[in-house]
C-alpha positions as CSV (number, residue, x, y, z in Angstrom):
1,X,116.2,71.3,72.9
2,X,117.1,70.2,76.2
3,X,115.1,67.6,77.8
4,X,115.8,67.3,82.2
5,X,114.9,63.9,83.4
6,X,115.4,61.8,87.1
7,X,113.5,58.6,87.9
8,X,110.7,58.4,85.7
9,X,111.4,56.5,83.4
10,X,107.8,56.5,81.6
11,X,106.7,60.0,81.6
12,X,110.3,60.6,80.0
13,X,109.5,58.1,77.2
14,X,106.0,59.8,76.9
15,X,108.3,63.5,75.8
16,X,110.4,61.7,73.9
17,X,107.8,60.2,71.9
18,X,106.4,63.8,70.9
19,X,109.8,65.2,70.2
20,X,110.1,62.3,67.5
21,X,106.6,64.2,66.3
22,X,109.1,67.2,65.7
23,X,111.8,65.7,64.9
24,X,114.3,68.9,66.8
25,X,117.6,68.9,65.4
26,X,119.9,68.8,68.6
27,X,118.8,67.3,71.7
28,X,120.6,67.9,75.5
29,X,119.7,65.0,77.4
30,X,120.6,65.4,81.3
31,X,119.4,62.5,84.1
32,X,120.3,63.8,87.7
33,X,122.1,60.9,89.4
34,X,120.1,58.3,92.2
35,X,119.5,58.9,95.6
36,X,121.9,56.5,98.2
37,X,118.7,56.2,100.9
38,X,116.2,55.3,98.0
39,X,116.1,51.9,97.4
40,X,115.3,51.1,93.7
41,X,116.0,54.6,92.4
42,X,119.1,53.1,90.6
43,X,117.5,50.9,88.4
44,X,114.6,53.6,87.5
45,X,117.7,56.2,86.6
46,X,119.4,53.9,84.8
47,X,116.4,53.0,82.7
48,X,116.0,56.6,82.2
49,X,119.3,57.3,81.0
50,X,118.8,54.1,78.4
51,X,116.2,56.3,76.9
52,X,118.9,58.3,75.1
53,X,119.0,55.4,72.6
54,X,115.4,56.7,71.5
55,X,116.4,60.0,69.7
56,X,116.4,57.8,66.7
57,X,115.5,60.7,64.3
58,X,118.2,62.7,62.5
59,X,119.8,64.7,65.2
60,X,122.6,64.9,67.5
61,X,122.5,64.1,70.5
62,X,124.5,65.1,74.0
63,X,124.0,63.3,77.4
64,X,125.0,64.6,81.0
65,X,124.3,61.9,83.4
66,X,125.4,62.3,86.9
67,X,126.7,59.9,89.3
68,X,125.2,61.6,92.7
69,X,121.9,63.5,92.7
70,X,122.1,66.7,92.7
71,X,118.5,67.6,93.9
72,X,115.8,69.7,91.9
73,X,118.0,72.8,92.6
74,X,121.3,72.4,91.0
75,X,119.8,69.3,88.8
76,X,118.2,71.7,86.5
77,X,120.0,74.7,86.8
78,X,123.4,72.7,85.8
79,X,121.5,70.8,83.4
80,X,120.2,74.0,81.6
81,X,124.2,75.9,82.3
82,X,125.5,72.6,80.3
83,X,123.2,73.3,77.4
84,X,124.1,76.6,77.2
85,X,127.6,76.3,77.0
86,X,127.7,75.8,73.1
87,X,124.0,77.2,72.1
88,X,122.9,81.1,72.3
89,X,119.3,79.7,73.5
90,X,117.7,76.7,73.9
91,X,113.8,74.8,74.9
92,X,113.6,73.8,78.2
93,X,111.2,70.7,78.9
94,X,111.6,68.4,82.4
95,X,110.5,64.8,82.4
96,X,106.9,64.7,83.4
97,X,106.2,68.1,80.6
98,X,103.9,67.2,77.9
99,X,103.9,70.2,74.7
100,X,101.3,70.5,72.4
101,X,103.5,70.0,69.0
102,X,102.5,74.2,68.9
103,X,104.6,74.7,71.5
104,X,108.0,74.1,69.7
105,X,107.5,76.6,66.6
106,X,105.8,78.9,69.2
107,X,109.5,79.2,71.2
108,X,111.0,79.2,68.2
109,X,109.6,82.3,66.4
110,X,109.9,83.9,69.8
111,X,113.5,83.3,70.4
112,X,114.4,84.2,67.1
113,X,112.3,87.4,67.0
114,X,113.3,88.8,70.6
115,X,116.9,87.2,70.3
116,X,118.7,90.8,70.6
117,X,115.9,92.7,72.7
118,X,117.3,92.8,76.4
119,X,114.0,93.8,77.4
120,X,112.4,90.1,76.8
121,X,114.4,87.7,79.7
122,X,112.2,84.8,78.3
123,X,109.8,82.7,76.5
124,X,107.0,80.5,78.2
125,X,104.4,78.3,76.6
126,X,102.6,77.5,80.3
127,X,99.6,79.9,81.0
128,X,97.4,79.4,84.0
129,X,95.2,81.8,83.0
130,X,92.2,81.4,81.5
131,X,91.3,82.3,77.9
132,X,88.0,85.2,79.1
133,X,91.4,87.4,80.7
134,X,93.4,87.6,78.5
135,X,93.4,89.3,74.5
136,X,92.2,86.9,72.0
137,X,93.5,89.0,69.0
138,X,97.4,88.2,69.9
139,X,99.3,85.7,70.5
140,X,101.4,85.9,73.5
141,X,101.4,88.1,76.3
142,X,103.9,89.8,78.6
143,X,104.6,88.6,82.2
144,X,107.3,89.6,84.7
145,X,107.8,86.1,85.3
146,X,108.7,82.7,83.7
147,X,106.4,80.0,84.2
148,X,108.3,76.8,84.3
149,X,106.2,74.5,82.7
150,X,107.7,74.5,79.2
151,X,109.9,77.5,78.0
152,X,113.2,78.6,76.3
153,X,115.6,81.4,77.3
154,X,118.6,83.1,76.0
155,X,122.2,82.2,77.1
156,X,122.5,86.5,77.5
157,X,119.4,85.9,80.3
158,X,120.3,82.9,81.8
159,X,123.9,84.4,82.6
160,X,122.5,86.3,85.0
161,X,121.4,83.2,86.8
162,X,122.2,82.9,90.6
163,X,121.6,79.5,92.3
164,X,122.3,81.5,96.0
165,X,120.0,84.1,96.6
166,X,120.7,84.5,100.6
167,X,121.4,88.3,100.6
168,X,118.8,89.0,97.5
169,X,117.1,91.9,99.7
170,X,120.7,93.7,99.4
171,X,119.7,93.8,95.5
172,X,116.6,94.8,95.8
173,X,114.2,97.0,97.8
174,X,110.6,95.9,98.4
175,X,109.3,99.2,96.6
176,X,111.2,98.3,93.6
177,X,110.0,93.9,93.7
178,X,106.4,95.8,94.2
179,X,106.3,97.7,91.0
180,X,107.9,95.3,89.1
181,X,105.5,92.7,89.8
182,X,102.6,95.3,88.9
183,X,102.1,97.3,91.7
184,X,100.8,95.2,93.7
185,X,101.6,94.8,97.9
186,X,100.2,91.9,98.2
187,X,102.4,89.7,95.4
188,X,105.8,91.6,97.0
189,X,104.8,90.3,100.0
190,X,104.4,86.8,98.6
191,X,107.1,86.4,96.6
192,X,109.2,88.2,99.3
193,X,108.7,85.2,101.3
194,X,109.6,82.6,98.7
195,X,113.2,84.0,97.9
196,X,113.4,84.1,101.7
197,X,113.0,80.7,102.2
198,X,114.9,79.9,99.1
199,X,118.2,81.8,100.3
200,X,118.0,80.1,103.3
201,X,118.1,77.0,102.1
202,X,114.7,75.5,103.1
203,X,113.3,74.8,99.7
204,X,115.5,73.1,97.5
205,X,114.8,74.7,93.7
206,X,115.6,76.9,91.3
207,X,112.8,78.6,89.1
208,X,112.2,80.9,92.1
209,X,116.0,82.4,91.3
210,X,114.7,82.7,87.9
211,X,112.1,84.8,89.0
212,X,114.2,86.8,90.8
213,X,116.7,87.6,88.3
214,X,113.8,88.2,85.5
215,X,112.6,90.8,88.2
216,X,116.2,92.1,88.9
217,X,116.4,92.7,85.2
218,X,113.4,94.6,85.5
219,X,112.1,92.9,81.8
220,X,109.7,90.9,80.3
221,X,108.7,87.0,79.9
222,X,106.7,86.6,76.3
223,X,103.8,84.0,77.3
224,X,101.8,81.9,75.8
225,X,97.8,83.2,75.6
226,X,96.9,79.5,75.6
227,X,97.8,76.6,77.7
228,X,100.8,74.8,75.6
229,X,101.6,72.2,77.6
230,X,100.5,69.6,79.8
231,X,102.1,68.8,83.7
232,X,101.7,64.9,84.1
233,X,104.0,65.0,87.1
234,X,101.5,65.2,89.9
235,X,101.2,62.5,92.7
236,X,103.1,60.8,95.2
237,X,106.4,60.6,92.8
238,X,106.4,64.4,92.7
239,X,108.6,66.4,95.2
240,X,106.5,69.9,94.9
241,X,103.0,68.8,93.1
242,X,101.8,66.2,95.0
243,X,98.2,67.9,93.5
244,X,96.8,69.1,90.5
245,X,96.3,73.0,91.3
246,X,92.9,73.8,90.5
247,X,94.0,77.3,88.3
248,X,95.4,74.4,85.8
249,X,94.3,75.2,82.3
250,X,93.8,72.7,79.7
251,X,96.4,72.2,76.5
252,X,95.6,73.8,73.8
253,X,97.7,74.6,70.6
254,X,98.6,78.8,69.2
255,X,97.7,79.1,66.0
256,X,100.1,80.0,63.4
257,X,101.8,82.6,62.6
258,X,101.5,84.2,65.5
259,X,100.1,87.6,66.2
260,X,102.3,89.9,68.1
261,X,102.0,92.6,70.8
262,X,103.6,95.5,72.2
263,X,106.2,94.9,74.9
264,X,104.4,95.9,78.0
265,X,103.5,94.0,81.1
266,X,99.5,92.5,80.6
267,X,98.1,93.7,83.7
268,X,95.0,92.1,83.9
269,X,96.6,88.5,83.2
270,X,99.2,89.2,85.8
271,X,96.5,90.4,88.6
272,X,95.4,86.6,87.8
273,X,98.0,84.8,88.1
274,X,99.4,86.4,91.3
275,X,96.1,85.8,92.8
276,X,94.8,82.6,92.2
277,X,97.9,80.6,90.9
278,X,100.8,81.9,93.5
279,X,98.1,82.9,96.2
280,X,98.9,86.6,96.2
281,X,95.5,87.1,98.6
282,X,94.4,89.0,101.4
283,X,94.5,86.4,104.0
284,X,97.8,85.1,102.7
285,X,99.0,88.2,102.8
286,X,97.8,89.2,106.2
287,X,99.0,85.7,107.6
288,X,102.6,86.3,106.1
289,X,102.4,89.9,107.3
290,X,101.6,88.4,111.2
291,X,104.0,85.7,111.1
292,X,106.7,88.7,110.5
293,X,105.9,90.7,113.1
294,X,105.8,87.9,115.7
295,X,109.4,86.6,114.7
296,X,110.5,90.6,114.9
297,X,109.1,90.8,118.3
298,X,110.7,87.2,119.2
299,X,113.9,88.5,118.4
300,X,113.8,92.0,119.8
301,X,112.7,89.9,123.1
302,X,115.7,87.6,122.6
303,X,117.9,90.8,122.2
């Protein structure tokens, strides 16, 4: 279990408090470091890292606290690489993720069934999509993407991790990102931007490399049918959710044991999400396709 936490102090304490309801036997506590021009974020990431003294249960415990910040980027992807290092998979929650105590046996049986299957790159217990589109006789579902919001991967996935994605379109052709994301024009388009602006630097994360490299890897992300966990990180602390999407689904917990599926991508769910939780639209799409053509023509002008 590895828990990723910054300068909030009390929605860290809030996770913490429902992994003493699970009681997990190992626990990776990382705290990026405080940033220089913020004045007060010392103290707030200093109470955060005290927090470690409330794994209190039976387990053992491992801390990575860094002196600088690193930033949402290389904060959570080193924090995730150190966990890794000794464990062959592990739960991933960040500071302001609340699970539904489901959520943990959920990854669990996942990881453990999938642990040798190359063709699943993850597990996620976040789904934006509500329960009338997807199957109600399984469990889980297959996406070509990892949602973020409460998941687990395999160190044999997450090796294929790359935090720079500047020359991703050398890797992979728009025809091929198209089919892998179920055909569809529109979410190639989309998502074509986002690793743009990503390899160049002017977005500081790193889930959308993880969606690249589940994509290169042309497999699948075994999702949750129902909404596992709650995001309690939006508002003016956040640094990418300012607002509560309106695709948000309410928690909910899987019931147990779980009912299984065939390993093929859910089309229906996926047409879904692309559309109304990553905005894989018409007009978006028409805007993006404009705003290309006009920088072509600005630099054939330039030329």
């Amino acid at each position: 279990m590895l828990l990723v936490a910054f300068n909030r102090p009390k929605e860290t304490e809030r996770v913490i408090q429902r992994l003493r309801e699970v009681k997990p036997l190992k626990v990776y506590f990382a705290v990026d470091g405080p940033r220089e021009e913020r004045p007060g974020e010392s103290a707030l990431v200093a109470q955060t890292q005290k927090l470690s003294q409330q794994f209190d249960w039976n387990c053992q415990v491992y801390t990575l606290f860094q002196e600088n910040n690193l930033g949402c980027g290389l904060g959570v992807s080193t924090a995730i690489s150190w966990a890794l290092e000794n464990e062959d998979s592990v739960i991933v929650l960040e500071d302001d993720i609340l699970p539904d105590p489901s959520f943990f046996p959920f990854c669990e049986e996942l990881l453990e069934r999938f642990k040798d299957d190359d063709r699943v790159f993850a597990v996620s217990g976040s789904s934006y999509v509500p329960k009338e589109f997807v199957p109600a006789d399984i469990s889980y579902r297959f996406s070509p993407t990892t949602q973020v919001w409460g998941w687990a991967i395999w160190k044999r996935s997450w090796e294929k991790y790359e935090f720079d994605i500047e020359n991703w379109r050398n890797e992979m052709s728009f025809s091929e990102l198209r089919r892998r994301l179920g055909g569809s024009w529109l979410a190639a388009v989309l998502w074509s931007k986002f690793f743009d602006l990503v390899g160049q630097k002017r977005i500081d994360t790193w889930d959308y490399q993880l969606a690249l490299v589940s994509l290169k890897s042309n497999s699948f992300v075994a999702t949750s049918n129902v909404n596992l966990t709650e995001n309690c990180g939006f508002g003016d602390g956040a640094t990418h959710t300012q607002t509560t999407p309106r695709y948000i689904q309410p928690t909910d917990e899987v019931t147990l044991p779980l009912k299984h599926t065939e390993e093929k991508l859910d089309l229906t769910a996926n047409k879904w999400t692309q559309r109304h939780a990553h905005g894989a639209t018409i007009g978006n799409g028409f805007r993006l396709l404009t705003k290309y053509i006009l920088l072509r023509m600005n630099q054939y002008r330039t030329n």
